[in-house]
N, C-alpha and C positions, 0 to 999 in steps of 0.2 A: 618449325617454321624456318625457312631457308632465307637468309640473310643475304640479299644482293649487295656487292660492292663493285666499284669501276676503281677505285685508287688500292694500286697494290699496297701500298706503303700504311692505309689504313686497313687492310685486310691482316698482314701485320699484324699491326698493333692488338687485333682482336685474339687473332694467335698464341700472341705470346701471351697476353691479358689469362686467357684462357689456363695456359699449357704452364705458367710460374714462371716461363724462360729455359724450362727443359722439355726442348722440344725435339722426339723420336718421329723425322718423317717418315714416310713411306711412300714411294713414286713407285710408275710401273717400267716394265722393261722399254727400253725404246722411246719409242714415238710419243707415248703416251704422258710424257712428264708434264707436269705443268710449272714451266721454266721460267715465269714471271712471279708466279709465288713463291717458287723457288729461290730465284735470287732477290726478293725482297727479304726474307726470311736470312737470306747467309750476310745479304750487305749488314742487316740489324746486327748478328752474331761475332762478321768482324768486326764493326764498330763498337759492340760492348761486352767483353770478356766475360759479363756474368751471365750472359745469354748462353746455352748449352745446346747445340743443333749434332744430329747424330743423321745421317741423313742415308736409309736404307730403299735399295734400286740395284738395278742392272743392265750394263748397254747403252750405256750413254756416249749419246753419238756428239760428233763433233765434226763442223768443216774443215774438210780436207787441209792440210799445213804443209804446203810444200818445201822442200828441205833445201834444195839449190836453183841456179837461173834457169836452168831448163825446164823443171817440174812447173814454177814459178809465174814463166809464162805460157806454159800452155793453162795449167790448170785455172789461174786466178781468171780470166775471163767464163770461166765453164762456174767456177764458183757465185762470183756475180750475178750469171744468169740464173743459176737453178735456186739458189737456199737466199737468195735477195736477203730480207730483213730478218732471218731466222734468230730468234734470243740467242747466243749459243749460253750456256748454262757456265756461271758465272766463277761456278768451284773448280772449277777445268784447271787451269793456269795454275793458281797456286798448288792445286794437287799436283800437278807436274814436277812443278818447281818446287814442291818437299817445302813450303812456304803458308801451309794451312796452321793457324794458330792453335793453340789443344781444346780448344774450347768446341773445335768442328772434325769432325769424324765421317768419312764418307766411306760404306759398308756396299759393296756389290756380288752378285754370286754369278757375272755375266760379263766380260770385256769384250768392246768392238774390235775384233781380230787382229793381234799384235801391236795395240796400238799402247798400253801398259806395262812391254814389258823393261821396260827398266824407269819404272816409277815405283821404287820402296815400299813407298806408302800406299798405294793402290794395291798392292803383292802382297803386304801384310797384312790387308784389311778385307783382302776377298774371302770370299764362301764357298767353298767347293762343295754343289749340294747338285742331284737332278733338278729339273726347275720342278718338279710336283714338291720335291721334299723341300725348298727353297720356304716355303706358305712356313713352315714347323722354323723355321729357324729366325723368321722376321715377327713370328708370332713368340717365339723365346725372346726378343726384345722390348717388346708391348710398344708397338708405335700408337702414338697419342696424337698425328695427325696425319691425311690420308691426304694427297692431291695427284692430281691427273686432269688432262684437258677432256670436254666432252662437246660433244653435237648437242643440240636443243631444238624442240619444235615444239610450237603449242599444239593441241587438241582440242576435241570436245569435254575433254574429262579433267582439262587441266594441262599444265607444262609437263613436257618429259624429255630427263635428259636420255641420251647414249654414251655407256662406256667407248663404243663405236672401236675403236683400234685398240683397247686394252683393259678386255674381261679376264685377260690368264690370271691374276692371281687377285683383284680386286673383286670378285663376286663371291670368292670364296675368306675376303678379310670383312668384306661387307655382310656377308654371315654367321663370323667371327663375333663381330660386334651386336650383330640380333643375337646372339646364345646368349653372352655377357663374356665372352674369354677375353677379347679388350671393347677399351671404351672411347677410340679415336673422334677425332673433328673430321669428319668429310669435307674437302675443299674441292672444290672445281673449278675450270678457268673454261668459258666457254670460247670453240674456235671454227668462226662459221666454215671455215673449210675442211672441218671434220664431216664424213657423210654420216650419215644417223644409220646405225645399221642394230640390229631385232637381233633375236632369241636371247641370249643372258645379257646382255648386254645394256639391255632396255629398261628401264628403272622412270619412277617419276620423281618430279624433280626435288620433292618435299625429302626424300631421301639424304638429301643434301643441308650443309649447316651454312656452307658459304658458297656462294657463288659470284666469281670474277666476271666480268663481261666490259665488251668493249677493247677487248686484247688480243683480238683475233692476228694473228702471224703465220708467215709462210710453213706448211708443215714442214719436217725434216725429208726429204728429195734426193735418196741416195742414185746418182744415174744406173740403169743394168750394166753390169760389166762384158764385155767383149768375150762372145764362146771363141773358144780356139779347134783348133781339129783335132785337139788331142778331145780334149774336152765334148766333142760332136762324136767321135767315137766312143766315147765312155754313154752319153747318152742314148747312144743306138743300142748299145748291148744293152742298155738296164730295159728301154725298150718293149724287147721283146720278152723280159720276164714276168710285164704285167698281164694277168691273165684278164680275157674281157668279161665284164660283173663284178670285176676284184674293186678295192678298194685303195687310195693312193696318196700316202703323204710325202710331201719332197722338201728340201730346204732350200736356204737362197743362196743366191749365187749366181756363177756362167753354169754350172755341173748341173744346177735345177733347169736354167732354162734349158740348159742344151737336153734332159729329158723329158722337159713337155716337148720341145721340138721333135724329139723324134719320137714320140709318141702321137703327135700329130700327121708328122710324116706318114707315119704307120696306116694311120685311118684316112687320111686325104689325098695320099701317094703311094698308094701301096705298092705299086710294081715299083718304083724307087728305093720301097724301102726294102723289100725282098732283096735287089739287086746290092743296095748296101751292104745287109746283112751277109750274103750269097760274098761277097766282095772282101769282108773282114776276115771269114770263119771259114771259107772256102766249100764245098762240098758235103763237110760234115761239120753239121754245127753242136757245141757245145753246149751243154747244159740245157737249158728251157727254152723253146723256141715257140711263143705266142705273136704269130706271124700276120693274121690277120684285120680286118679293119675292126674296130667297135660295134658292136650291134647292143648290147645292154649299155654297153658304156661302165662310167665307173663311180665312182662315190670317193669324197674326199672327206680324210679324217688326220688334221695336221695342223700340230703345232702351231706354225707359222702358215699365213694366207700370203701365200706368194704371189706375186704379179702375174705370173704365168698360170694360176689356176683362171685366172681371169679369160686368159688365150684359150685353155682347155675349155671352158665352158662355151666360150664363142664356136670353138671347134669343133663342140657337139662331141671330143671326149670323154669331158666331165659331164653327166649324166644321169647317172643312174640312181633316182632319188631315195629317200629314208626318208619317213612324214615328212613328205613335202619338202624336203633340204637334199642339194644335194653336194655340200661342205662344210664340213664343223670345222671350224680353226679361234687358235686362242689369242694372236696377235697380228696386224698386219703393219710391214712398213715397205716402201715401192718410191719407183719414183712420181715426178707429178702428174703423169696422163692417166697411171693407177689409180690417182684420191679420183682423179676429175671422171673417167671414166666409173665409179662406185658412186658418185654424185650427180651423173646421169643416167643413170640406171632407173628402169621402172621397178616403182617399188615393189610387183608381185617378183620381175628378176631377183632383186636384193634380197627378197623376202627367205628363196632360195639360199642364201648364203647363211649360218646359224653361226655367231659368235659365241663359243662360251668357254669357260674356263677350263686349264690345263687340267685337272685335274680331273675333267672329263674327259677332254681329248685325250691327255697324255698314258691315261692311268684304266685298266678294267674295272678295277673295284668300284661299287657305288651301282649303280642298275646295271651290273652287270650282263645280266640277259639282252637288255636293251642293246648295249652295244655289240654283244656279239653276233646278233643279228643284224646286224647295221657291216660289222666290218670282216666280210666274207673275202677270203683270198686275199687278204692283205700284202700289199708290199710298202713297207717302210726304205725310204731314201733318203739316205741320210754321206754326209761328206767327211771323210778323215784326213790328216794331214798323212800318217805312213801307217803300216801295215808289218805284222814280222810274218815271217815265214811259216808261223806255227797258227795264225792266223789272228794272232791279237790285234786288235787296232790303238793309234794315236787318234785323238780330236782333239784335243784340249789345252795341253801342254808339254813342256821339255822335260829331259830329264834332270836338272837342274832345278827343276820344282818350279819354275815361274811359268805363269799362266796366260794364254795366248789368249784365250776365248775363255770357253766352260765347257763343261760337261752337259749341259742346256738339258733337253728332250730326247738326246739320242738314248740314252742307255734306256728310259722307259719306252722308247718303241723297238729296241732289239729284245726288251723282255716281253712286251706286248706278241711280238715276232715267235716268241717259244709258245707263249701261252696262250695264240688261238689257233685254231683248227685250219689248216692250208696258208698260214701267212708267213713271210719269212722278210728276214732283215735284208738290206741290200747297202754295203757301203762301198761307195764311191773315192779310188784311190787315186791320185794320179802316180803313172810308174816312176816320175824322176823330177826333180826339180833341179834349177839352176843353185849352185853355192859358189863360196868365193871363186872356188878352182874349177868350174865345169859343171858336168851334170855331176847328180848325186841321186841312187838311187832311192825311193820315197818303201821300195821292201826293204826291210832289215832281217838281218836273223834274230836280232834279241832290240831290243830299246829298253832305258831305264825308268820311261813314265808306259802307262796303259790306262786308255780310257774305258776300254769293251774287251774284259777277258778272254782269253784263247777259248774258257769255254763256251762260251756265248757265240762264237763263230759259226757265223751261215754263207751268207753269199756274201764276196769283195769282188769290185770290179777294175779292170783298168781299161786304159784302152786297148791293151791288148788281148783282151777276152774276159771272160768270167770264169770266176772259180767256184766251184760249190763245193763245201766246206761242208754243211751242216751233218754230223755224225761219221765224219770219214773217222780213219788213224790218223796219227802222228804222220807218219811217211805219206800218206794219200794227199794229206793239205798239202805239206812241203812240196809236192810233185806239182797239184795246181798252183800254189802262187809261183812258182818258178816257169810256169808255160802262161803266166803275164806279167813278167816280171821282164824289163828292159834288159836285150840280150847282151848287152855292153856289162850285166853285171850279173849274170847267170852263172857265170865259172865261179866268183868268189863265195858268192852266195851257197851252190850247191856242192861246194868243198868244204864249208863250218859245218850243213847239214851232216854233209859225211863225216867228218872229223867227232861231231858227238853222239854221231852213232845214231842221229833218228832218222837215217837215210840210206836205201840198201847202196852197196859200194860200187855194184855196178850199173845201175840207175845214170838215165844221159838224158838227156831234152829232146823232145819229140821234132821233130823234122818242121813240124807247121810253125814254134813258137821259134825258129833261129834268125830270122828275119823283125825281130822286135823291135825295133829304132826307128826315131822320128822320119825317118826317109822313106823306110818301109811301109809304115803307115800311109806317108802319104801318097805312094804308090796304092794304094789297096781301093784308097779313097777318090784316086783321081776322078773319074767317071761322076762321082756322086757329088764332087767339088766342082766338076763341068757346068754340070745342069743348074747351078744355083742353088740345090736342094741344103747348105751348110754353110750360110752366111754367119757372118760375125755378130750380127743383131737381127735377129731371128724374130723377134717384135718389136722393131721399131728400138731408135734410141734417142737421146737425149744431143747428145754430139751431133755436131755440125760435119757436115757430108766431108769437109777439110779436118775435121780433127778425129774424125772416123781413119782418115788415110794417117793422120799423126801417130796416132796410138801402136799401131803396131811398127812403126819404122821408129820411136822412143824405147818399145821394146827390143827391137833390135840394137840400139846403142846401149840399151843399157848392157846387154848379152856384153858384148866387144870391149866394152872398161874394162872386163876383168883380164883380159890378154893384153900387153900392149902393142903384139905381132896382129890378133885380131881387131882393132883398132885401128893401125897403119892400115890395113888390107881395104876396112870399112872408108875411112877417110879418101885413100888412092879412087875408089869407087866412084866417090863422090865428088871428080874432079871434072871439070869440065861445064858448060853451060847447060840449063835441066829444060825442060817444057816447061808450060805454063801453070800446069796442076801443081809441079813440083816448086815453083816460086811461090806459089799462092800461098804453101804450106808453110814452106822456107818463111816469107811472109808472116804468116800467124805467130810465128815460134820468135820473130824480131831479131831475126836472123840474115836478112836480105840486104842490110848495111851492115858487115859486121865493124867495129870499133877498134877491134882490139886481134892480138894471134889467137887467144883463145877463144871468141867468135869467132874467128875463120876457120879454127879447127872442127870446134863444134858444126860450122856448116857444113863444111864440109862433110862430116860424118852425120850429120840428118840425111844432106842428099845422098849421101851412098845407101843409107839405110832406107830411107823411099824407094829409090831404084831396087834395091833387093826384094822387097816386100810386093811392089810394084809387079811382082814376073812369081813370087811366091805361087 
């Protein structure tokens, strides 16, 4: 019999009554926490030393904390607007501040992207596990209370709630507990702005021991981030490797959007996208060239339910159904026109959408038959931070051992990627990133961490092409990442090859790949950057049509701190009285009175960097 409560603080009490005061939570990754039992639960544990909270999760997100005046005021009004009254979860702060008493333990095997790493205590407490084996290691600590937010609707047959955003690893604890291997408290916090979404997900509500209600809060509302062109090129290539009938998981991000985008393109614009492609790769294209529109369409099987499969399916893309579904995915989080758009969905649409557990999605084993008839010509998309020359990848972390993110679901879908018949892995590199000093290039010849072994290498993409990888030699890989590998760093790169000898000595770089730099690029791309086809929010964004114009002229200042010759140059730019768009912005940033010399610097070099970006 499922126990309703509206006072967290007596849901509490029943908890601990329950549990002795050693209390092993269990939350889900992401969105799906339930943040008000949660911090009712940690306020008891710091107030009473003999309370023992151990608190196992992954992904815990948090509003953005901007670090200086600039960030400061652009972001804080975008915060306001989007996450309004969001809980944010209570163990944040102290876990930061290395200020958690010993009585509380907080255990994750999933960090929101760079945001831990230099918190001690979060680096020595994580779990470096796939997220399928993640289930094996939370069930090694026997949690003894289960919470997460869910959807609720009555029926004819009685109440039932929805996991709705987080079946990944709760339908398979909740069966954990029908075997007998643990014996937890099921809590739920009901949040009317969760949509009720079907297949595993779906549960009645007697399933349940407790349930919150009356705490409904804004869900977590991360905005889409801004594709860039590097980024819009990396999407075109991956593209054209989706065969149509194939089957398609992608991750979040600009790198996912920018490949539903151009997977759209592909079916909606087709002579666009030819002429892209035709634009990139010149004459002779490289690797796999699945060039045409959709006629089966495709089938989704991923991880993560991105906001952009939502586009896909509007696009008549995403398609090509399996009983009746045509996306399996184990977790979703988006920003807010995602929940709302899932929440006006007709239910036969949604019905389409199947939530169920990683352990499905991520993994063959279990009806295996089922699924392999389900995921024909797979391509797994998935994003790394660098890449060696031999063809190993980075996603996870440094070589200094601290952990950026996780290991998530990628390695189980480049092993999925071996083990079915026509599917192959696809990771997503970008050639270079900005460091103190410049660019830097994202191939390496060697790195001291690896998240996806050299032999697991199939396809890596940059924007400078694709490389196909799967069963070449030693020397075969070396030659494709180095024909997309940024030509600013081809000489050093293809001199260590040759120096250890996995590289013949007279081997030179192909004529097409000497043009690899950001300039080049966007020569190749202009035409396609003409026509509109490669906008910065490809669906729609969150940002204000002014802070749309902000974002990339903040990016350009940020470029220019690092020189103080590129800085004076930005600044001198920026001299002079601007238009009215350019005050407007100037304006936003509260920068249109400046106070002081470092507001007028700082204006200064906003409006030199509008004007650049302006003519970009």
């Amino acid at each position: 019999m499922t126990k309703h409560h509206t006072d967290p603080s007596a849901l509490a009490d029943d908890i601990i009554a329950a549990t002795g005061g050693k209390i092993v939570l269990a939350m889900p990754l992401g969105l799906g926490k339930a943040n008000v039992t949660c911090n009712a639960l940690f306020a008891r544990a710091m107030a009473d030393q003999s309370i023992s909270l151990t608190i196992l999760t992954a992904l815990t997100l948090e509003k953005p904390n901007p670090g200086n005046e600039l960030e400061r005021n652009f972001i804080k009004p975008v915060i306001d607007r989007l996450f309004g009254d969001y809980p944010e979860l209570d163990y944040v702060r102290p876990l930061r501040k290395g200020a958690l008493p010993d009585n509380i333990t907080i255990v994750e095997f999933f960090f929101l992207a760079g945001k831990w790493l230099s918190t001690p205590a979060a680096q020595q407490n994580y779990i470096s596990a796939n997220y399928t084996h993640a289930l094996g290691a939370i069930l090694d600590r026997k949690p003894n209370v289960m919470a997460q937010i869910v959807a609720r609707r009555e029926t004819a047959d009685g109440p039932r709630i929805s996991l709705s955003c987080n079946p990944d690893l709760t339908v398979d604890l909740l069966n954990a507990r029908d075997e007998g291997i643990i014996s937890p408290i099921m809590v739920a916090e009901e949040n009317e702005n969760l949509p009720f979404m079907g297949g595993d997900a779906d549960y009645a509500e007697g399933e349940l021991d407790h349930l919150l209600t009356g705490h409904t809060w804004p869900l977590f509302a991360p905005p889409r981030e801004p594709v860039s062109l590097t980024d819009h090129a990396i999407g075109l290539q991956i593209a054209r490797l989706v065969p149509d009938g194939g089957t398609l998981q992608i991750g979040i991000g600009s790198i996912g959007d920018a490949v539903a985008a151009g997977l759209i393109m592909r079916h909606s614009k087709n002579a666009d996208f030819q002429e892209a492609i035709t634009s990139l790769e010149g004459t002779t294209i490289r690797g796999p060239a699945h060039m045409d529109p959709f006629d089966q369409g495709l089938f989704g099987a991923s991880e993560m339910f991105v906001p952009a499969f939502l586009d896909l399916i509007e696009a008549d893309v995403l398609k090509r159904e399996v009983d009746g579904v045509c996306l399996q995915a184990g977790f979703f989080l988006g920003p807010t026109d995602f929940y709302q758009r899932l929440r006006d969905m007709d239910e036969t649409q949604r019905a389409r959408i199947a939530m169920r557990p990683v352990s499905y999605v991520n993994e063959l084993y279990g009806p295996e038959a089922e699924k392999r008839r389900a995921r024909t010509n797979a391509r797994f998309i998935n994003s790394g931070m660098m890449a060696t020359l031999m063809g190993a990848v980075v996603s996870d972390g440094l070589e200094d051992g601290r952990v950026v993110s996780g290991v998530g679901g990628q390695y189980n879908f480049v092993a999925q990627a071996f083990a079915l018949e026509g599917a192959r892995s696809v990771i997503a590199i970008r050639a270079t990133r900005e460091g103190t000093k410049g660019a830097e290039s994202n191939i390496r010849w060697s790195y001291g961490h690896t998240t996806i072994p050299r032999h697991l290498r199939d396809i890596v993409v940059t924007e400078y092409g694709v490389a196909d990888l799967r069963g070449k030699s030693d020397a075969q890989v070396i030659a494709a990442m180095l024909e997309i590998s940024d030509s600013r760093f081809q000489p050093d790169l293809m001199a260590q090859a040759k120096k250890a000898g996995k590289l013949q000595a007279d081997y030179t770089i192909p004529e097409h790949a000497f043009e690899n730099t950001p300039d080049g690029l966007a020569r190749r791309l202009r035409t396609t950057s003409a026509k509109g086809d490669l906008p910065a929010f490809p669906f729609g964004s969150d940002f204000t049509d002014i802070e749309q114009r902000l974002i990339p002229a903040l990016g350009q200042m940020r470029e220019a701190s690092a020189s103080p010759l590129a800085a004076l140059r930005l600044a001198m730019t920026g001299r002079g009285k601007g238009s009215a768009d350019e005050d407007e912005a100037v304006a936003r940033m509260k920068l249109d009175a400046p106070k002081d010399m470092r507001q007028k610097l700082y204006a200064a070099l906003l409006r030199g960097a509008l004007r650049k970006t302006a003519t970009a």
